[in-house]
C-alpha positions as CSV (number, residue, x, y, z in Angstrom):
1,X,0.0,0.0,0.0
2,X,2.9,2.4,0.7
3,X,4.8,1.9,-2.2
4,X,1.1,2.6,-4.1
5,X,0.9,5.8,-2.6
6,X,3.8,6.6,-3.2
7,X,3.5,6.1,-7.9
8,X,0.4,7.5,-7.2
9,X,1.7,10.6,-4.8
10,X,4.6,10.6,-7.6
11,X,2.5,11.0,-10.2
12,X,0.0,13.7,-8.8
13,X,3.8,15.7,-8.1
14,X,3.9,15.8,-12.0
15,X,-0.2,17.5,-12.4
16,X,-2.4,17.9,-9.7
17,X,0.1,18.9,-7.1
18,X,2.6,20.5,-9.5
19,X,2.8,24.4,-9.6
20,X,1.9,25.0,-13.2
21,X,-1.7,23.0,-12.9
22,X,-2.5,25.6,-10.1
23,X,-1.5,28.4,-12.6
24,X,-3.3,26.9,-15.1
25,X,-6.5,27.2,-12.7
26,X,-5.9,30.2,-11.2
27,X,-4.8,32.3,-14.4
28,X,-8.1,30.8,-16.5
29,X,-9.9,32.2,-13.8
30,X,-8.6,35.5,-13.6
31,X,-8.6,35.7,-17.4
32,X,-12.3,35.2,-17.9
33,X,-13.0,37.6,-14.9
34,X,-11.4,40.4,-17.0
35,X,-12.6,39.5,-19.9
36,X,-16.0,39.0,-19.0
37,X,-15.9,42.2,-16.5
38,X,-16.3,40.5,-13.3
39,X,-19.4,38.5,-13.8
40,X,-19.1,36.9,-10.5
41,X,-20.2,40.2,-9.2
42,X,-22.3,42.2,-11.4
43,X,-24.7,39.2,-12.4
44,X,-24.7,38.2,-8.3
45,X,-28.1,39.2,-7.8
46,X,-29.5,38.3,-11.1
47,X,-28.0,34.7,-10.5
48,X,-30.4,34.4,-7.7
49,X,-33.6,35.6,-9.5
50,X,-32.8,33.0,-12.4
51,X,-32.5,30.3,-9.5
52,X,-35.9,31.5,-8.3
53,X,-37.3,30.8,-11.5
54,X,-38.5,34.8,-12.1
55,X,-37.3,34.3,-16.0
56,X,-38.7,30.6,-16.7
57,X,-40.4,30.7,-19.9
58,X,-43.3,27.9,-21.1
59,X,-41.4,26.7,-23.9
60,X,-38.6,25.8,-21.9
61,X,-36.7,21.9,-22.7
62,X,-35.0,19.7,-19.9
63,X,-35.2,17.4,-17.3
64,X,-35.1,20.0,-14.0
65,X,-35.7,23.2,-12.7
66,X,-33.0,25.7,-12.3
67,X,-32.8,24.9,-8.4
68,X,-33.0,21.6,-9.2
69,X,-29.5,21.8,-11.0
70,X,-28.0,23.8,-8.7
71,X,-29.1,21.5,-6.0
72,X,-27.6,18.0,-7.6
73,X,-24.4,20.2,-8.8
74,X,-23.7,21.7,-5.3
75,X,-24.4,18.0,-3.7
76,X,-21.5,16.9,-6.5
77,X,-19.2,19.5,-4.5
78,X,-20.6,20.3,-0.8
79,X,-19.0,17.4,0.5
80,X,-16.0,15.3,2.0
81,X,-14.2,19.2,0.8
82,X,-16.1,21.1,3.0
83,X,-15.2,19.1,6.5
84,X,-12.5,16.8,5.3
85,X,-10.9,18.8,2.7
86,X,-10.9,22.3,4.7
87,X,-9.2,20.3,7.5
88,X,-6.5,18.6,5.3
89,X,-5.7,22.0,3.7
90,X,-4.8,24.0,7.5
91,X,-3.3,20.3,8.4
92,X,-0.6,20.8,5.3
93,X,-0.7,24.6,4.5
94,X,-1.3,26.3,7.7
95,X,-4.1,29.2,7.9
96,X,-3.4,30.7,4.9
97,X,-4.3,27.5,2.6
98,X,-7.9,29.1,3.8
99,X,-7.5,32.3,2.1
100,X,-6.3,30.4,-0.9
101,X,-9.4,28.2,-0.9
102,X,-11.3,31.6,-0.8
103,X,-9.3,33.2,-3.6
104,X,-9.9,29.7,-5.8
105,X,-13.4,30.7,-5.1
106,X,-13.7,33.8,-6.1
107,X,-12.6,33.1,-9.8
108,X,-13.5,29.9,-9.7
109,X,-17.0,31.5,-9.8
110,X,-16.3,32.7,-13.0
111,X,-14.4,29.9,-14.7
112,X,-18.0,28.1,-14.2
113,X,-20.1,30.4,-14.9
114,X,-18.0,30.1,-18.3
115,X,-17.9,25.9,-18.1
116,X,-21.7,25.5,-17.7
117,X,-22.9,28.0,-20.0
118,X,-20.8,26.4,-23.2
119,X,-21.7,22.9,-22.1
120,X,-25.5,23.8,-22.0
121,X,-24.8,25.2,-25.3
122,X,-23.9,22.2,-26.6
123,X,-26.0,19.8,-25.2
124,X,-27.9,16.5,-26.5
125,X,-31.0,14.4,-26.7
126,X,-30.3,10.9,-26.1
127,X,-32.4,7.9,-27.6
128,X,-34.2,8.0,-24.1
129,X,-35.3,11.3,-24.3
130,X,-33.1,12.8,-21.6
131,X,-30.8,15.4,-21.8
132,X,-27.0,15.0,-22.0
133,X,-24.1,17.4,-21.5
134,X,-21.0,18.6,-20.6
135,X,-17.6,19.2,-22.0
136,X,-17.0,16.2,-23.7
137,X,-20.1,17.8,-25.5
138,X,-18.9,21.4,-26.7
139,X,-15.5,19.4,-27.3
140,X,-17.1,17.7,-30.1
141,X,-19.9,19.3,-31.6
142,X,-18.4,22.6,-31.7
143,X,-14.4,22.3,-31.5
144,X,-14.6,19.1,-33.5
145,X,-11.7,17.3,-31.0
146,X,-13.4,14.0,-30.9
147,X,-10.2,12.9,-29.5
148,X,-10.7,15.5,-26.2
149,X,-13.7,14.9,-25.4
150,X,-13.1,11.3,-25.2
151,X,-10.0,11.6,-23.3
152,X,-12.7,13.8,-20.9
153,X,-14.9,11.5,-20.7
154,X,-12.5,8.4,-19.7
155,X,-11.3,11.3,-17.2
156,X,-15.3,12.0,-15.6
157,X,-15.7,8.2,-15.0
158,X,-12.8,8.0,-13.4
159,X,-13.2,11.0,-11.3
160,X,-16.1,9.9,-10.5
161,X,-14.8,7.3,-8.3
162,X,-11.6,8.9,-7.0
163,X,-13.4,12.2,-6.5
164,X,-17.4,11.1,-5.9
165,X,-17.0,7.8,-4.5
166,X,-13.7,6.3,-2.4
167,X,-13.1,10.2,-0.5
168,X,-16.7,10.2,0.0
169,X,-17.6,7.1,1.8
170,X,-13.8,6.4,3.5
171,X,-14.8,10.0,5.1
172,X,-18.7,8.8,6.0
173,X,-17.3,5.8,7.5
174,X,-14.5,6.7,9.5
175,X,-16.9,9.4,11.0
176,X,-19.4,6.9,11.8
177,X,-16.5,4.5,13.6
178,X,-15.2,7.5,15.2
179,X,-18.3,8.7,17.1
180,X,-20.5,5.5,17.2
181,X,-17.9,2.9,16.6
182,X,-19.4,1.3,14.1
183,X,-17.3,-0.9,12.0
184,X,-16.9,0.8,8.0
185,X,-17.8,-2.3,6.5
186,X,-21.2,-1.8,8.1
187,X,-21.7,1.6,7.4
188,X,-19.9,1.3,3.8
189,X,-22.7,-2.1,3.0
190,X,-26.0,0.4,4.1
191,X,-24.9,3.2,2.4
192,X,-24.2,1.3,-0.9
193,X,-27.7,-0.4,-0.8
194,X,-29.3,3.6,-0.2
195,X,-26.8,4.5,-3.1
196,X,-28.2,1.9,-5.8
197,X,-31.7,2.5,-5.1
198,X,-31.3,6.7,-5.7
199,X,-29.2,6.0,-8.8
200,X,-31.4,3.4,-10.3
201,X,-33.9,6.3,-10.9
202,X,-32.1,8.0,-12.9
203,X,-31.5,12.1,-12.8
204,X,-35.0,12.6,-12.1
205,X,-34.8,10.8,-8.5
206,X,-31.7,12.1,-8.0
207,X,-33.0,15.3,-8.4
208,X,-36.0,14.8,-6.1
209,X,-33.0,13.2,-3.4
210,X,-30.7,16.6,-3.7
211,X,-33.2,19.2,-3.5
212,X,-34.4,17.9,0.0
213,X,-31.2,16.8,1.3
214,X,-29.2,20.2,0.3
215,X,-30.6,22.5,1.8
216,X,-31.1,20.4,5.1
217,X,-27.4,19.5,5.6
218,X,-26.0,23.6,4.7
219,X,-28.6,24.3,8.2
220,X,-27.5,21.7,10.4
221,X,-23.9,22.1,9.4
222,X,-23.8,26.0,9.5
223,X,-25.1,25.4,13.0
224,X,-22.7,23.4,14.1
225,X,-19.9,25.7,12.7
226,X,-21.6,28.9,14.8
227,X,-21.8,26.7,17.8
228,X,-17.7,26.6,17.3
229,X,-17.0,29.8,16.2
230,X,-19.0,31.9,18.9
231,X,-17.6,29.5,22.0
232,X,-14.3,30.2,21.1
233,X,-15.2,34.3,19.8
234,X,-12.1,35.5,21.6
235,X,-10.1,33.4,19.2
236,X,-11.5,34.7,16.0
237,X,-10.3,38.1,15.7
238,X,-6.3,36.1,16.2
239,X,-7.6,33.3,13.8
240,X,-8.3,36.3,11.1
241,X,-4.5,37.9,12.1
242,X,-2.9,34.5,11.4
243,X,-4.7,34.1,8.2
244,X,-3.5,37.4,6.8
245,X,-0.1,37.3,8.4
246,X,0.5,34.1,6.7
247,X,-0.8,34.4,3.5
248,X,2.5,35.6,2.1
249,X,5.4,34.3,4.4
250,X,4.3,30.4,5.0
251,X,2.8,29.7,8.7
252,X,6.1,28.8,11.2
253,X,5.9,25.8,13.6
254,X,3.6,26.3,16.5
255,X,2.2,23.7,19.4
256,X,2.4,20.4,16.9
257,X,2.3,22.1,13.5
258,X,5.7,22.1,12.3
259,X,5.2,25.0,10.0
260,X,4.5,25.4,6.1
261,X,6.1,26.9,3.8
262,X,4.4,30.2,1.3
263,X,4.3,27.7,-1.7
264,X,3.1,24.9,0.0
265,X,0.1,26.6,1.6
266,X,-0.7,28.3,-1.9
267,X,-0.2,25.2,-3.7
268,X,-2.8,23.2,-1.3
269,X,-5.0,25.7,-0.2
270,X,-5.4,26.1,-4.8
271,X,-5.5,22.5,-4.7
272,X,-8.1,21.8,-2.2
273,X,-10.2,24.4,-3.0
274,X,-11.0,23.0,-6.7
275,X,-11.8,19.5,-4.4
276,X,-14.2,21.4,-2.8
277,X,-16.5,23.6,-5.4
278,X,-14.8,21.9,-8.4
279,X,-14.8,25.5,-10.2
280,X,-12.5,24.4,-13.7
281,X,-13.3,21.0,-13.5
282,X,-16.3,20.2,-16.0
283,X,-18.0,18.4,-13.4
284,X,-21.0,20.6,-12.7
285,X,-21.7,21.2,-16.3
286,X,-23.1,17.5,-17.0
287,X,-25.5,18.3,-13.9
288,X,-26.6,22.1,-15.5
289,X,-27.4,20.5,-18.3
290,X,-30.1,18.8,-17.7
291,X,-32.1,22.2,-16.7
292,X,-35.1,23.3,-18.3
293,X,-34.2,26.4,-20.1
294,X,-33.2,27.2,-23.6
295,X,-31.2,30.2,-23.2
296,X,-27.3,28.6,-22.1
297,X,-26.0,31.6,-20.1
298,X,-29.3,31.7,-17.7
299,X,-28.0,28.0,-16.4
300,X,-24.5,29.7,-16.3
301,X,-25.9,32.6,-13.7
302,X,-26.9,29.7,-11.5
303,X,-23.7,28.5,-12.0
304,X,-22.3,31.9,-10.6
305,X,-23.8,30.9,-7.0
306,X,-22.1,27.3,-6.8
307,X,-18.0,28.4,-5.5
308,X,-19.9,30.8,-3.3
309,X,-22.3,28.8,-1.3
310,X,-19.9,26.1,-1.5
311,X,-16.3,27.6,-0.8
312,X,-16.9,31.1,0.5
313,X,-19.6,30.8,2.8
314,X,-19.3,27.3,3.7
315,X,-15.5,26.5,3.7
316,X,-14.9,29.9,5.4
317,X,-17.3,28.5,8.6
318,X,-15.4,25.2,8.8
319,X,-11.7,26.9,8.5
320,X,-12.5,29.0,11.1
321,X,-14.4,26.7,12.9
322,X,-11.0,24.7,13.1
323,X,-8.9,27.8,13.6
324,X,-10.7,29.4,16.8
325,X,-10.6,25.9,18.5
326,X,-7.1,25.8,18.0
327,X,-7.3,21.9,16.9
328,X,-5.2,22.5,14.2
329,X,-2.1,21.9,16.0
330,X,-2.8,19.9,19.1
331,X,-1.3,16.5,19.0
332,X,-4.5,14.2,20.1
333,X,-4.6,10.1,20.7
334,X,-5.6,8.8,17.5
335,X,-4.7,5.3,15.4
336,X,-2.0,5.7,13.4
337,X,-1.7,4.9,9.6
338,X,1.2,3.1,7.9
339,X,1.2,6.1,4.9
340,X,1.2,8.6,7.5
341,X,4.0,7.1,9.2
342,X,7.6,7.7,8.7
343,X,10.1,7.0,11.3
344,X,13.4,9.0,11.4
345,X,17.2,7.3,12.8
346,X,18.0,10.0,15.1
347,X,15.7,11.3,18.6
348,X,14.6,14.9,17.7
349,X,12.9,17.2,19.8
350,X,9.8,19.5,18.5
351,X,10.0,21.7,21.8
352,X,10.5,25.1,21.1
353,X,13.2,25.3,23.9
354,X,15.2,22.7,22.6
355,X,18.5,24.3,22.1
356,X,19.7,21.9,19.2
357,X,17.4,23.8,16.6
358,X,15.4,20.6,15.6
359,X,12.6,22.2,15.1
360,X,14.0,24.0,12.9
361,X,15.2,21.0,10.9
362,X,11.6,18.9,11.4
363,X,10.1,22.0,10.0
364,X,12.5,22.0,6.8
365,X,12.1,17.8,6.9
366,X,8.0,18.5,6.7
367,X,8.1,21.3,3.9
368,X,10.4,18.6,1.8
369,X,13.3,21.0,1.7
370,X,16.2,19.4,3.4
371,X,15.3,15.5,4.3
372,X,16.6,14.1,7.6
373,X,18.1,10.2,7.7
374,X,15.2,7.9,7.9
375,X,15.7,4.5,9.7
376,X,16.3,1.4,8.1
377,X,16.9,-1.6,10.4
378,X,14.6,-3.4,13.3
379,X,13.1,-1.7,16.1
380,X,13.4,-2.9,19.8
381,X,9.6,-3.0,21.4
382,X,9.4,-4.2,25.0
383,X,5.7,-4.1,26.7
384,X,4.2,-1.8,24.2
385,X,7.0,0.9,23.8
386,X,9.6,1.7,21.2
387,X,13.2,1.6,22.8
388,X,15.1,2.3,19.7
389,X,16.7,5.8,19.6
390,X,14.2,7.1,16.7
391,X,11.9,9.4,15.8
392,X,8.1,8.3,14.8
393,X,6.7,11.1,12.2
394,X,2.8,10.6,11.8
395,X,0.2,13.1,10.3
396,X,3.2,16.0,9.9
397,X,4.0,15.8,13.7
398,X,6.6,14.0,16.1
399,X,4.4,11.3,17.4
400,X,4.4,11.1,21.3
401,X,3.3,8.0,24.0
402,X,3.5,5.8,20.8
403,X,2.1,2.2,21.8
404,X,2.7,-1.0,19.7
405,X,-0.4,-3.3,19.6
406,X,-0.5,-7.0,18.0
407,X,-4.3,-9.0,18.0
408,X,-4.9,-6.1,20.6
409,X,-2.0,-7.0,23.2
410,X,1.2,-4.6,24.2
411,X,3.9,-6.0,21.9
412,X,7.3,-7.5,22.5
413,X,9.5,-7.9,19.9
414,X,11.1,-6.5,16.6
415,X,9.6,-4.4,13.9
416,X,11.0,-4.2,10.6
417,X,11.8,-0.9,9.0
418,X,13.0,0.3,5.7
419,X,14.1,3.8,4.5
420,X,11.5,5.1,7.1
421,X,8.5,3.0,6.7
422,X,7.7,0.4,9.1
423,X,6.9,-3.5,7.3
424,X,3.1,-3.7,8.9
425,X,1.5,-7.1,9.8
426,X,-1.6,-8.3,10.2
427,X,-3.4,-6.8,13.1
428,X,-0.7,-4.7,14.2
429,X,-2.3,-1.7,15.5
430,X,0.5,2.1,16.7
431,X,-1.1,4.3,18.6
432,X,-0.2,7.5,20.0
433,X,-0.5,11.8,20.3
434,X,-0.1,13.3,16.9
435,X,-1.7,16.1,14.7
436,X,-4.9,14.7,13.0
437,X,-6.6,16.0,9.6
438,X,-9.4,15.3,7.6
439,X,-13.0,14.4,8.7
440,X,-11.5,13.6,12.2
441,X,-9.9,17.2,12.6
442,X,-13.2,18.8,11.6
443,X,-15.2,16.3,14.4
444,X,-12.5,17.1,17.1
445,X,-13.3,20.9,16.7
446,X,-17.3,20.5,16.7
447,X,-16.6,19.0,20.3
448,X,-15.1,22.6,21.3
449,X,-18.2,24.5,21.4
450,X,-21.8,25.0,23.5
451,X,-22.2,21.0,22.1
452,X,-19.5,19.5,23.5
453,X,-18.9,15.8,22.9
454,X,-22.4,16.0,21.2
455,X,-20.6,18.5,18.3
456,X,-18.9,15.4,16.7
457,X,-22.7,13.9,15.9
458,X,-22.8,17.2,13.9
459,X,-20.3,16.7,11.9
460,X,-21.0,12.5,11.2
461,X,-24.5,13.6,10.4
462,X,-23.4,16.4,8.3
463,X,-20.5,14.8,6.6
464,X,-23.0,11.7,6.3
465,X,-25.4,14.0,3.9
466,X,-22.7,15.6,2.6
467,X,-20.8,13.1,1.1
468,X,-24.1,10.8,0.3
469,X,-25.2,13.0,-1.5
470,X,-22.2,13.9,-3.8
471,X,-21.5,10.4,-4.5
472,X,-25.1,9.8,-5.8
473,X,-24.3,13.1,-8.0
474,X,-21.1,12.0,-8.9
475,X,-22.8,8.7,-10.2
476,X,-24.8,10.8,-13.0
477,X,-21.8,12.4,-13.8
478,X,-20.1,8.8,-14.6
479,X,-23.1,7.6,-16.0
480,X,-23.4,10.7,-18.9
481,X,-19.7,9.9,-19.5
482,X,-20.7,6.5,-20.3
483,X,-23.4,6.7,-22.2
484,X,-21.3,9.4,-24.5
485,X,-18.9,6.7,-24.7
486,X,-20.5,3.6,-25.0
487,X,-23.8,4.8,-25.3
488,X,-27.1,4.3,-22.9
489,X,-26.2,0.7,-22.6
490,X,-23.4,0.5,-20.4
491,X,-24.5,2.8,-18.1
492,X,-26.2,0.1,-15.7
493,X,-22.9,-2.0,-15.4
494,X,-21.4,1.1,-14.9
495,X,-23.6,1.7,-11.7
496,X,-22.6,-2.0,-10.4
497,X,-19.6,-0.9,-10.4
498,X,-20.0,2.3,-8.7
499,X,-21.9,0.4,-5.8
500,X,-19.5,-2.0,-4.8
501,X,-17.0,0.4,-5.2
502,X,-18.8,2.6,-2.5
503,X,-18.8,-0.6,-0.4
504,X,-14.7,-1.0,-0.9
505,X,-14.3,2.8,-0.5
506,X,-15.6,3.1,3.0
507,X,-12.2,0.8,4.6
508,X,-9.9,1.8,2.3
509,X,-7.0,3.4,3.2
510,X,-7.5,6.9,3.5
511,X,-4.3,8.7,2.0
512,X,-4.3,6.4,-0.9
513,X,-7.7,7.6,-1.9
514,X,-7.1,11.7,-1.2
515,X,-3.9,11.2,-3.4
516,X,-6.1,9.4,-6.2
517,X,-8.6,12.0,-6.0
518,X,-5.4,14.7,-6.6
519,X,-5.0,12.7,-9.7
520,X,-8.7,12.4,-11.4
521,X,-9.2,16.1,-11.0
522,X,-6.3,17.2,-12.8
523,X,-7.1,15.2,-15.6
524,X,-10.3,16.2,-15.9
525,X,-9.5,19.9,-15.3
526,X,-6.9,20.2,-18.1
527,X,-8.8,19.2,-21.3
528,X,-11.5,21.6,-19.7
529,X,-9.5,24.5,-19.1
530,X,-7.6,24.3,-22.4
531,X,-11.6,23.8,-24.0
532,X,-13.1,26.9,-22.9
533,X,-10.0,29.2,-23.5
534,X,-10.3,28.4,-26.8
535,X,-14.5,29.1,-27.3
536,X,-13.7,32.6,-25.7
537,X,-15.0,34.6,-28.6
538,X,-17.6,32.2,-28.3
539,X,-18.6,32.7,-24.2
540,X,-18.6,36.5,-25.1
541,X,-21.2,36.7,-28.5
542,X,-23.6,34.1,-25.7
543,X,-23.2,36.2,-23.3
544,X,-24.1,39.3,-25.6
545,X,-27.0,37.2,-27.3
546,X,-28.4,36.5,-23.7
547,X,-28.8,39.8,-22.8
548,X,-30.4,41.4,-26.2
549,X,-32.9,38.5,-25.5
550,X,-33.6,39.5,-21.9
551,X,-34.0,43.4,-22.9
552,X,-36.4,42.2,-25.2
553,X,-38.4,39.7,-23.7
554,X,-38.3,40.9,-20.3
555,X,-37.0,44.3,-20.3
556,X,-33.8,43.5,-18.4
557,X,-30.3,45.2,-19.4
558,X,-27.1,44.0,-17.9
């Protein structure tokens, strides 16, 4: 499993982790927001009243309403992002991967807005009389790059499982083990039973699923989040400072954060934020094109609303959430995992006092920039407890009260290591204090507010709709990909597929998958990207179409 983490961490080095994807992102972004004028802010309010249906015409084709799209596209990307990903962004980049996420956000409402408008555009009937779209769509009917949108499409169904299925259900299922102890396997078998019977319906159960679960999970999660942030109000206004002090210098070590580094925090809080509202991705277009409307850009307005509700509203109340309980960087008892684990050949001390500087050089180890010796050879364990001279790395941190378990039982004996990582067994179980991220981060700070230990039910019930609901959207999106592929007919082996996959995801190992999911993205962001640059000209005459028709049907100007 390690040495698969580490092709696959290898490989998303090379795309989804490398500096010139998040350019790529960032700078498409920016670009349309110039070119365009800022839509994200002067259509805001006019986003809303297409959402509210105010411009729905009789004569209208699709399969949903306008808040029916935006409710199965924001269930494809309020999830696992919003209280696992948030949480995995501080864990690596410090406070300022937050600001980053925001920033994403804010062009990443354009970049949509453009997406979903083109792919609408382009849209077709299939032989069953639904509606199919996307960017494999404008790809081919209107660049004539057959070749693209086929390498999209292969993309989308595989995204669909390392971004809408295994993150998804690993995080539902940990949750669930975490706070009720329930075993994954358990929670993973219910969940894929619920799963096939929404998908089996098709986008119009789907839709019926996500427009009741949606807006029920943003309630009971946003008040969870207040329930944090007003408990620990005196922390905020320092939560803010830390944000903006670190947004251009890296965050330095502090408690058992050993710091980040200005490109590391940029480069995940970039990262993480596409996880979250998908903004670039292509994603959200298949969903938007099933609405009932035949004017493009109207579907692209609702579009506009998407990296809001999703990243700056929702994000922002989880980030700070974390922040103001300082959870961040307190080293708690938690199970450790082998791909999280590294163990180092000298004793080093993460004590600011320390007068050797090692924190200093566990800081530089973290950020990747100068590598301490790792430890090849067996370790000594006598009644539980490591007596080698080494250092145990887990989650980031230097792991304290480490305790070796076999079939339950303090061990005795020798462990194998090589170049750092420990040989696991079967049933052999290290435990110990170290930072934490992910869904267990976000869970650990719900229990620091007016709820106490009740808080964590918050966030398994939240992160329970949350991510149910993305995988069943995330299961349309596979499913159009399909049937542009292979046509209507392989779409229900696809789904079988899908299922028991859900079922594997939910005790999988949990790095392996957030690295995979680093991977799908990026290869379905790229063709995307480098589509819609090129229809430009194209997104501006829509755009200018769009609004002589509003002026003259409904006396609107821009």
């Amino acid at each position: 499993m390690q040495q698969l983490n580490d092709v696959l961490s290898l490989i998303d080095s090379y795309i989804g982790g490398s500096f010139w994807f998040v350019a790529l992102l960032l700078l498409t972004g920016l670009f349309f927001t110039i070119y365009l004028k800022f839509p994200q802010i002067r259509f805001f309010s006019h986003a809303i009243d297409v959402v509210k249906g105010k411009f729905d015409e009789q004569d209208d084709e699709g399969d949903t309403s306008h808040f029916q799209a935006l409710a199965t596209a924001l269930s494809g990307t309020v999830g696992t992002g919003n209280i696992a990903g948030v949480a995995l962004a501080i864990h690596l980049g410090g406070p300022a991967a937050l600001f980053w996420m925001i920033v994403t956000a804010f062009f990443g409402m354009t970049t949509k807005f453009v997406e979903v408008t083109l792919s609408h555009k382009y849209r077709e009937k299939t032989a069953d009389g639904t509606m199919a779209g996307g960017p494999m769509y404008f790809m081919k009917n209107k660049l004539n790059m057959k070749w693209m949108a086929v390498l999209f499409a292969i993309a989308t169904v595989l995204s669909s499982f390392g971004t809408g299925n295994l993150p998804q259900v690993n995080s539902i299922a940990s949750s669930i083990y975490a706070t009720f102890g329930i075993d994954q396997y358990i929670t993973g078998a219910i969940l894929a039973v619920l799963l096939a019977f929404v998908i089996l319906g098709g986008i119009s159960r789907i839709a019926k699923v996500t427009e009741k679960l949606v807006p029920m999970m943003a309630v009971i999660y946003f008040i969870g989040c207040l329930a944090v942030i007003l408990f620990n109000f005196e922390n905020i206004p320092g939560s803010i400072g830390k944000i903006a002090s670190d947004i251009f210098s890296g965050t330095s070590a502090t408690g058992g954060f050993l710091g980040a580094t200005f490109a590391f925090a940029f480069n995940r809080g970039v990262n993480r934020g596409l996880f979250s509202n998908e903004a670039g991705q292509g994603s959200a277009p298949i969903a938007h094109a099933s609405a009932k409307t035949k004017e493009p850009v109207s579907e692209g307005m609702v579009a506009i609303l998407e990296p809001f509700i999703d990243t700056i509203v929702i994000c922002s109340l989880t980030g700070l959430a974390l922040l103001s309980s300082n959870v961040w960087r307190e080293k708690v008892d938690n199970t450790f995992q082998q791909t999280d684990l590294q163990v180092l050949s000298t004793r080093y001390d993460d004590r600011k006092s320390n007068p050797n500087n090692d924190r200093d050089k566990l800081s530089l180890h973290i950020s990747g920039e100068e590598k301490l010796p790792t430890y090849t050879g067996e370790l000594t364990v006598v009644d539980g407890n490591i007596k080698s001279t080494v250092t145990l790395i887990h989650a980031r941190s230097v792991a304290e009260d480490v305790v070796v378990l076999l079939e339950g039982e303090k061990y005795s004996g020798e462990l194998d290591v090589k170049e750092g990582v420990v040989q696991w067994r079967s049933n052999l179980v290290i435990k110990g204090k170290s930072l934490i991220h992910s869904a267990p981060l976000t869970s650990l700070a719900f229990t620091r507010s007016y709820f106490g230990d009740f808080g964590k039910y918050i966030v398994s019930i939240g992160l329970l709709l949350f991510a149910f609901s993305t995988a069943i959207s995330w299961s349309y999106y596979g499913d159009r990909a399909m049937t542009f592929l292979l046509g209507s007919k392989s779409v229900i082996y696809y789904r079988g597929v899908y299922v028991v996959s859900f079922f594997v995801g939910s005790f999988a190992d949990t790095t392996i998958i957030w690295t995979l999911s680093g991977i799908t993205i990026a290869l379905m962001t790229i063709p995307n990207l480098v589509g819609i640059l090129i229809l430009r000209k194209d997104m501006k005459d829509s755009l200018e179409t769009y609004w002589e028709h509003m002026e003259k049907k409904f006396g609107i100007k821009q």
